[in-house]
N, C-alpha and C positions, 0 to 999 in steps of 0.2 A: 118555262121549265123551272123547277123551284130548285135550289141551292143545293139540297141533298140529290136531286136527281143530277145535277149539273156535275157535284161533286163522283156521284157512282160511274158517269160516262166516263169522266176524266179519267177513274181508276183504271177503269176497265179498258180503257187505252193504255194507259201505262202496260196495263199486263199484257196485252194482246202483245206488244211490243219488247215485252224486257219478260221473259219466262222465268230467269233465275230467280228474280226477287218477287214475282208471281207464285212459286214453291215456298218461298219462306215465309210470305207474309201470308199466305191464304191455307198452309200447314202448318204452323209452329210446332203444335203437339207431336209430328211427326218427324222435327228436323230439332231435338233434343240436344244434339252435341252439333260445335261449329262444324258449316259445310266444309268439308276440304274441297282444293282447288280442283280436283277432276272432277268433280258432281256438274261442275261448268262444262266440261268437256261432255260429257255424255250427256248432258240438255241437250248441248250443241248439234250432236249424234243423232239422238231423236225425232230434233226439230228441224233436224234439215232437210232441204229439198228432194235428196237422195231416195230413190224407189227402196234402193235394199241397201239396211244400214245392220251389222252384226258388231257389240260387242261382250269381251270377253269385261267380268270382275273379278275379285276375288272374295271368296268366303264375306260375307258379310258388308259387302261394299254400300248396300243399301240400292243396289241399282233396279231390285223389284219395287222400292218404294219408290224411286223416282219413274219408274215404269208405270203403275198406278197412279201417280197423278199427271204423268204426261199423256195418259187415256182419256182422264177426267176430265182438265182442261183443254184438249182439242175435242171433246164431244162437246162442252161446256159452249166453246166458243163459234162450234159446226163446224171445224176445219175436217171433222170426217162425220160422215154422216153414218157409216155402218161397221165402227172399229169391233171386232173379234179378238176374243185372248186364249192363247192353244196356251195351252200345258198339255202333261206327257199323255194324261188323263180328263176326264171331262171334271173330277172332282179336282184335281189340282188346278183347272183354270175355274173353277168357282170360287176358291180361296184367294186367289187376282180377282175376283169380280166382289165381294162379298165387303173388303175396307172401299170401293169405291162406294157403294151403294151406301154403308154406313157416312162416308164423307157428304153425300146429295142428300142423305136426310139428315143429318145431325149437325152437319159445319154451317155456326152462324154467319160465318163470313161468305159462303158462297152463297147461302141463301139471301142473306143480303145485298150481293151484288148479282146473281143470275135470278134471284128469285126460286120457287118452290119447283123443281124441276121433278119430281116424283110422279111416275107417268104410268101406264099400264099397256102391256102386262108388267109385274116387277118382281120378279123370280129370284133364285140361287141362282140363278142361270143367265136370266132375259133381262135386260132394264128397257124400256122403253120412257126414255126422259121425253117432258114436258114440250119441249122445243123438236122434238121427231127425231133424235139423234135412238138410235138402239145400239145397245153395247151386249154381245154376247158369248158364253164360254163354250169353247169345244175341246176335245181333247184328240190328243195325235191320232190318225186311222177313222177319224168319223169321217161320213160323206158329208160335202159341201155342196152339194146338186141344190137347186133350188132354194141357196141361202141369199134371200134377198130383206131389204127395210122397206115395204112399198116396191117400189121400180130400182131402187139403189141393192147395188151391190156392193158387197164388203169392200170397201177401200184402204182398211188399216188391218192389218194383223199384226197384233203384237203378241210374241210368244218370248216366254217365260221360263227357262231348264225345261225345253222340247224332251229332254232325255233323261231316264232315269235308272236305276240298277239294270232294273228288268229289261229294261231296251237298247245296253252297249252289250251285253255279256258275248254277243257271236255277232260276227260279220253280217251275218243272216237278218238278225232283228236290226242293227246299224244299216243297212241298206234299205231295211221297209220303211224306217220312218224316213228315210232321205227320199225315197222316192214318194211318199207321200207327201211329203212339202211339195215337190219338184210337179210331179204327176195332179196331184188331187187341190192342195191349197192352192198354190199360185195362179191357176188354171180360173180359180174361182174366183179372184178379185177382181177391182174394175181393171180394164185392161190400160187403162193411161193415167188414172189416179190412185191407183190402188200400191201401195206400201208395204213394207217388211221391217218390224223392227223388232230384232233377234238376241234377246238377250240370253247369259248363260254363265255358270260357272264349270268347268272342266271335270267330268268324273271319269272319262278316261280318254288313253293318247288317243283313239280314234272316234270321240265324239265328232257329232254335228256341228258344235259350232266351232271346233276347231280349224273345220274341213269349211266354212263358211269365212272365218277370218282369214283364211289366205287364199281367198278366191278374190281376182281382181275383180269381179264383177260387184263386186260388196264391197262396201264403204265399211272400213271395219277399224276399230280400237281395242287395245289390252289395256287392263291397269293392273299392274301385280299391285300384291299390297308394300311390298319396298323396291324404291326405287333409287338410283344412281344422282346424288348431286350433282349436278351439271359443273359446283364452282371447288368443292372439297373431294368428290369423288369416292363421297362415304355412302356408307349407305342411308336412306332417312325412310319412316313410313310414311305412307301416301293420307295416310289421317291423323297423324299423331294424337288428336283428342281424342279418339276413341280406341285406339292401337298404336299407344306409343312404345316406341322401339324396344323397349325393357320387355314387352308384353309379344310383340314381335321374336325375339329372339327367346326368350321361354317356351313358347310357342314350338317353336324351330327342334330345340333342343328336346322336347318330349316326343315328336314324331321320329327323331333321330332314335333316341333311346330308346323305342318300343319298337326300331325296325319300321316304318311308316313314311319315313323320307318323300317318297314318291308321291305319295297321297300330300303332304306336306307341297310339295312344288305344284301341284296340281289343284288342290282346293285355293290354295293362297299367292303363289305366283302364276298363275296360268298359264303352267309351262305345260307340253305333252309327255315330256318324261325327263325327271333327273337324274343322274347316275350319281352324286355323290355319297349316297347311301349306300345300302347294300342289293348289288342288281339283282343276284342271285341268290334264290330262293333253293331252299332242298325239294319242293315240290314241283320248280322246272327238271330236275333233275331226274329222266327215264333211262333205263335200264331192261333190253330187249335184246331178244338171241337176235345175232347175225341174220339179216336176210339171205336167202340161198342164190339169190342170182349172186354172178362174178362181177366184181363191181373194181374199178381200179383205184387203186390205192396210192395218195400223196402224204408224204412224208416231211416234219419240220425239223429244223436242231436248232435248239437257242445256245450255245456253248458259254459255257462263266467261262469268265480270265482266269479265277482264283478255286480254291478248292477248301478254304475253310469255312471254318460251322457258321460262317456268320453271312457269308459272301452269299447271292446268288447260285442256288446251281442249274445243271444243264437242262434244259425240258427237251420232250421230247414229245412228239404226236403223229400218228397215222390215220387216218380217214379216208374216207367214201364220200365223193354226193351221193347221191339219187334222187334226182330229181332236185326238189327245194328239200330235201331232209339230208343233213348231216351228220354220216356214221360212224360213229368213233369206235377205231380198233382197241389201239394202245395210247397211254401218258402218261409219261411216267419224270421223274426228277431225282438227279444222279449227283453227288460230287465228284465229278469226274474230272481225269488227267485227260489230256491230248489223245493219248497214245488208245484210253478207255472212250472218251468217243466216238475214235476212230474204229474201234473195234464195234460198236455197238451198231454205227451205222451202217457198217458190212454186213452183222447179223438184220438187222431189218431188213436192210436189200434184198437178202437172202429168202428173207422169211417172207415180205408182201410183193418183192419184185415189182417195184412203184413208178409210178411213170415217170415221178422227179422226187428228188429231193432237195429240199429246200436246204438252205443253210444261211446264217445271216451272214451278210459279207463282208461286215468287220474282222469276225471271229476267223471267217475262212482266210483272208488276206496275212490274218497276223500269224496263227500255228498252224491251220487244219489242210493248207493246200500241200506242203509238201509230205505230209504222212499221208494224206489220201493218193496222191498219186504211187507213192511205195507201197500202200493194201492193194491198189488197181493192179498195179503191178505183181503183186505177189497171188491175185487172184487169178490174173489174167485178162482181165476184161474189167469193161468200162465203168462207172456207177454214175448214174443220173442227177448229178449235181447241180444245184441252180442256187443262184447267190440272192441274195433277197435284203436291199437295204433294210435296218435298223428301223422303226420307226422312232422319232423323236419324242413323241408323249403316247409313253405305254400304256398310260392307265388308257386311256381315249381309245385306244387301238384294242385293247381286250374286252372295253366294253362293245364294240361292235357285236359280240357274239349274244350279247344280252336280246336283241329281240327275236332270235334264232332258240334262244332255251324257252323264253316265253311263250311262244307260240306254239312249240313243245316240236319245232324242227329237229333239236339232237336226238340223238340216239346212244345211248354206251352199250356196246356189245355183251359190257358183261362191268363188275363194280371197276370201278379206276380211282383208287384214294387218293392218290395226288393229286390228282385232276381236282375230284371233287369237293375235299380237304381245302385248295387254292382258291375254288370260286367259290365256295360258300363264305370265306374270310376276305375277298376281295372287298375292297381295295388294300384294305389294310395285312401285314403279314406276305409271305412270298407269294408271288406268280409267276415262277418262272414255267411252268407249263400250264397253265393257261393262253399265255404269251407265245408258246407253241404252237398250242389252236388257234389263237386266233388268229393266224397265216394261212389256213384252211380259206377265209374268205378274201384274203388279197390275192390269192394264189387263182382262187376262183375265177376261170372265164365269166366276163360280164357283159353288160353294154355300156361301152364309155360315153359318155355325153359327146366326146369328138373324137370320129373314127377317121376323120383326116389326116391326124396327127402324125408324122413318121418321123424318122430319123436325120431328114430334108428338114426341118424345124428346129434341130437342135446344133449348135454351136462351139465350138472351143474357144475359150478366152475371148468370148464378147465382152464388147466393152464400153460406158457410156459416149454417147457422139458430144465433142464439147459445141459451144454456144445454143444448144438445146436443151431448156429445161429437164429434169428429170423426177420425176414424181413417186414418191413413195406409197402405196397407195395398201389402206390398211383395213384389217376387218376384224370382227371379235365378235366372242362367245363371252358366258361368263366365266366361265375358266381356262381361257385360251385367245393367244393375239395372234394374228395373223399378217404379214406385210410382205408387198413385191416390189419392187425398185425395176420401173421399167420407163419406156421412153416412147417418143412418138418420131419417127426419123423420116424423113425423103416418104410418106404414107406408108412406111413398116413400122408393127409394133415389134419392138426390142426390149427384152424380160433380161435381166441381169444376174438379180441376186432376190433371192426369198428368204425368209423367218417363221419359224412358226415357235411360240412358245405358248407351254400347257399353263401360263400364267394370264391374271386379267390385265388390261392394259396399264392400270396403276403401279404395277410390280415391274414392268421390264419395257415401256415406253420410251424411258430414258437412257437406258440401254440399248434399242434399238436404232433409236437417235443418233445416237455416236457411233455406232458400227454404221451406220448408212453414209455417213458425215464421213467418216474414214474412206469412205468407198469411192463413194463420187464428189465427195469437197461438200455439193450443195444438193439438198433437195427443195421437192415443194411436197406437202402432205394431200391425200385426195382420199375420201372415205364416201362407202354407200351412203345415201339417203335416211336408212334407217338406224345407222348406227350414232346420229345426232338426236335421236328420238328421246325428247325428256323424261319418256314413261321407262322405255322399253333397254336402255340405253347399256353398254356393258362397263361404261366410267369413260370411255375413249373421250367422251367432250373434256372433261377435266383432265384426264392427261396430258392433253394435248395445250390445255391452259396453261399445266402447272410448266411444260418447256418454254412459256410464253410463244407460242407457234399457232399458225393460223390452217385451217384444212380448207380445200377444195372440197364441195359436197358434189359427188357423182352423181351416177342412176341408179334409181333405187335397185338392188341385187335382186329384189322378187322376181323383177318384171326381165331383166336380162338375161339369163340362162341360155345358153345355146348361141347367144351373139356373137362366140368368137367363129362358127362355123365359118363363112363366108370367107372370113380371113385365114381362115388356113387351108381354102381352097383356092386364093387368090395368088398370080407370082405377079411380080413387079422387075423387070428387066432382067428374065430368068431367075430370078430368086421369090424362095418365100415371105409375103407378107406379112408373115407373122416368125421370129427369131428367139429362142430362148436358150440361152448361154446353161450350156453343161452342168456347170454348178447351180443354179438354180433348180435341186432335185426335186423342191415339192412339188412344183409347177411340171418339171415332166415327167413325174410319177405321176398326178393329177392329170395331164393330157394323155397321157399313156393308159392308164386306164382307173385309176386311183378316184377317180370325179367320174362316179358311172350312177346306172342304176341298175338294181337289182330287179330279177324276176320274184314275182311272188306265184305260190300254190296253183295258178293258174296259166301260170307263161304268160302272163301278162308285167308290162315295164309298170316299177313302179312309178308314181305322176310326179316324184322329184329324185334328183339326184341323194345318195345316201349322204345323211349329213355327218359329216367329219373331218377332219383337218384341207384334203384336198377341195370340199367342195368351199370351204370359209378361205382358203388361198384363193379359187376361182372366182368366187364374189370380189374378189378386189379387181380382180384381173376386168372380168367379163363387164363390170360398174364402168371403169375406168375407161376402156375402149370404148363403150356404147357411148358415154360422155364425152370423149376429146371428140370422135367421130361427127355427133352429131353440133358440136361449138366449132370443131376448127377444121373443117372437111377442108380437106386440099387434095382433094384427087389426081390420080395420074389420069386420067380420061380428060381433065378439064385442060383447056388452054392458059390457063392464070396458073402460074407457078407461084405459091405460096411460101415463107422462110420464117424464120423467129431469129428475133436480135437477142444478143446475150441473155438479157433479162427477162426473155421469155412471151416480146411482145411481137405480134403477126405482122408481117408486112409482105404485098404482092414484090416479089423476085422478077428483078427483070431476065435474067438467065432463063434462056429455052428450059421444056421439058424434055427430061431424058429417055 
């Protein structure tokens, strides 16, 4: 063998073996600005073993180019013999087949090292390379019946934004193409080497590949385009060469300014929906006569402390469900005295005769209890009062109502300015009857995640067990931290004290710190799986640096949900397994029914709990349990009595089981 061929094997080993530097050296022309460090991660994605690999990028990430030559070179090398590339259309997976086909004719370097692989038939469509490999475009809803290369069937499907305007706009077309992947493509691959690699950028909350990235069955990646310093806890882009932060946050600020926010979080963070924009649109907003059926009617009052022009004032709201559509009678927003909302709430009484009326039970505790009891009195009879803690981050709590106008669930009986005034200015500007409304959906019978949950679960002046560790165990959004202070005792969990703040972990970490320090002297920190994530992350790693402090990583929160049933159907020598101390309200407003899921249009549960403050408390909770359970099982069934020494280390107890 002569020097140059000797030389070509050599290479071509190198690349079978090392893919990263097989892109750059065998594309230059293509790889223009330095790789960023995730372009490694999603080779990784592609080329790995995994039947079905989904992941999400953002706007521009380049992950179609590196999709295209991860086609190239496993046809190149024969690692598949029948790769297919869907687009939404047959003509958008020609635009993926058309730069490969141009790379097999014109790259000297591949030609060089594979030789002249130009083969027939060689279409917009069809490639039939040299070496027998065929590479062919289809697009979503074609048949696959009879798509074979010779005797080989399709072993690689690599599809490219499956989904396009025309194909999210209704539930309707979002189910066809999902059932056609499910029903028609996969059906058609080989059945033991046949592949999925499902790339996508996000064009709405209930795209395909959203619904694919958090399907455990799929090996799945996000890369927003900024991302959480693991060591400053700032934020940095994911390319800087090509979208450095100056370019990033410009960016940011024009989709803000033009109302576009959402599309903003969506094309470039890969999120399903951001609320820090504006949720509400004046075209969510419908206005329809009353339906004639009798529908019952609940009632809210937010009551301000104060009554000047600058203060909050009172909201007020009445509603109907029916069904999944929410009727809005009245909302209205008062500066009102004591003595004026007490008046007002007799007049609604009067007028909708509601099954309850809400009131928050700050307000009612501090003026409203003893003048309402004097209007009962002076009426004569009862008024349907119910107390309704405070939520602690309003804004979060009023956006709930946001995918109930979107969906075009409200209804206003007739114009409401206040109302409508509030949420088109929302976030910014007053809400106090928005904040109203949005009790209409806690108020709402649901399905909680755990209907075991009673009053037998809850506690007065629980308190931590000393020479037992006690673990703070914490969770986060991006604008919001979440933490529980609970403990693992005799095989009960025991919940203490919660936190939830509408801040990121950077802003109130260290402040959390020291109220938990205050509490029980000592913790240990213990966090989901995903919230160490260097992509995805909400700054919690570097919080948790900057206290010099080290976390216990749990179980991931995806895969946990529902683990605390067992345990609070369990008693352990007449008592409940599971304990959570009174003050600890998120957690049993969250068990209570706070951490539910919602019906949607068809009586059907939605496939996860609604996300909001309760269910980001119960990922700590639900991580944390699945995790000690499965490290430090000490069962009361088992004959080995298990103990912890001060310091939190396990030793078998010789002391009988009780």
């Amino acid at each position: 063998m002569s020097t140059v061929e000797d030389r070509k094997v050599e290479m071509l080993r190198f690349f079978k073996f090392n893919r990263a530097a097989a892109h750059r050296y065998l594309f230059p022309h293509r790889h223009k600005d330095t790789d960023p460090d995730f372009h490694a991660d999603i080779l990784d994605l592609l080329y790995s073993p995994d039947p079905l690999v989904a992941l999400m990028a953002f706007r521009g990430a380049a992950k179609s180019t590196l999709l295209e030559e991860y086609i190239l070179l496993t046809a190149l090398f024969k690692e598949a013999l029948f790769p297919i590339i869907v687009g939404p259309k047959l003509e958008s997976a020609c635009e993926r087949l058309t730069p490969i086909r141009n790379e097999i004719e014109t790259n000297e370097l591949i030609i060089g090292l594979f030789g002249d692989q130009i083969g027939s038939p060689w279409t917009s469509s069809e490639l039939v390379l040299a070496n027998g490999v065929k590479i062919q475009a289809i697009g979503a809803g074609q048949s696959m019946r009879g798509k074979k290369n010779n005797t080989d069937r399709p072993d690689l499907a690599a599809i490219d934004d499956l989904e396009d305007e025309d194909s999210v706009n209704t539930e309707e077309q979002r189910r066809k193409t999902d059932v056609w992947m499910t029903g028609t493509l996969r059906p058609a691959l080989h059945p033991t080497k046949g592949k999925v690699r499902f790339i996508g950028t996000a064009i709405h909350p209930k795209s395909l590949i959203f619904k694919k990235c958090n399907d455990p069955e799929w090996k799945s990646k996000v890369f927003p385009i900024v991302n959480i310093d693991l060591e400053t806890g700032q934020e940095v882009s994911a390319w800087p060469d090509r979208f450095p932060m100056e370019w990033v946050e410009k960016t940011r600020r024009e989709y803000v300014n033009s109302g576009n926010f959402i599309q903003f979080e969506q094309e470039y963070m890969c999120r399903a929906e951001d609320v820090a924009g504006k949720p509400f649109q004046p075209r969510m907003i419908k206005v329809e006569p009353a339906p004639s059926s009798i529908l019952p009617v609940e009632i809210f009052v937010d009551p301000a402390r104060t009554v000047k022009a600058r203060s909050a004032r009172t909201g007020y709201a009445a509603w109907s469900w029916m069904g999944n559509k929410l009727i809005v009678h009245e909302a209205e927003g008062h500066f009102h005295k004591p003595d004026e909302i007490v008046r007002k709430i007799s007049e609604w009484d009067d007028k909708f005769k509601p099954i309850h009326i809400g009131v928050e039970q700050d307000g009612l505790e501090e003026f409203l209890m003893q003048p309402l009891r004097s209007e009962m009195l002076r009426l004569g009879r009862s008024i349907p009062i119910v107390g309704q803690h405070a939520p602690r981050d309003k804004h979060r709590f009023i956006e709930g109502l946001q995918p109930f106008y979107i969906a075009g669930d409200v209804v206003h009986i007739k114009h409401l300015p206040d109302l409508e005034q509030e949420l088109l200015q929302f976030p910014t500007g007053r809400m106090d009857v928005p904040n109203a409304l949005a009790y209409a959906l806690k108020m709402r019978a649901g399905r909680p995640v755990y209907e075991d949950f009673t009053a037998q679960h809850i506690a007065q002046g629980l308190e931590p067990h000393r020479g037992t560790p006690v673990y703070l165990c914490i969770t986060s959004r991006p604008a919001m931290t979440a933490a529980v202070m609970c403990q693992y005792v005799d095989g009960v969990v025991k919940i203490y004290h919660d936190w939830v703040y509408s801040e990121p972990p950077a802003e109130c970490f260290g402040r959390l710190i020291r109220e938990a320090v205050m509490i029980c002297g000592e913790v240990k920190l213990a966090t989901p799986k995903e919230q160490m994530d260097p992509y995805s992350n909400n700054g919690l790693p570097a919080a948790i640096r900057s206290e010099r402090m080290m976390a216990q990583t749990t179980s991931p929160a995806a895969q946990v949900e529902g683990q605390l049933r067992p345990w609070l159907q369990k008693q352990l020598r007449g008592s409940p397994a599971v304990m959570v101390n009174s003050h600890a309200r998120w957690v049993v407003n969250a068990l209570s029914g706070g951490y539910a899921r919602k019906l949607d249009k068809g009586g059907r549960l939605s496939p996860q709990p609604i996300d909001n403050q309760y269910r980001l408390v119960m990922e700590a909770v639900e991580s944390f349990v699945n995790w000690f359970d499965k490290q430090h099982q000490n069962s009361v069934d088992s004959n080995v009595r298990y103990d912890f020494t001060a310091d939190g280390r396990r030793f078998i107890s010789m002391r009988p089981t009780r």
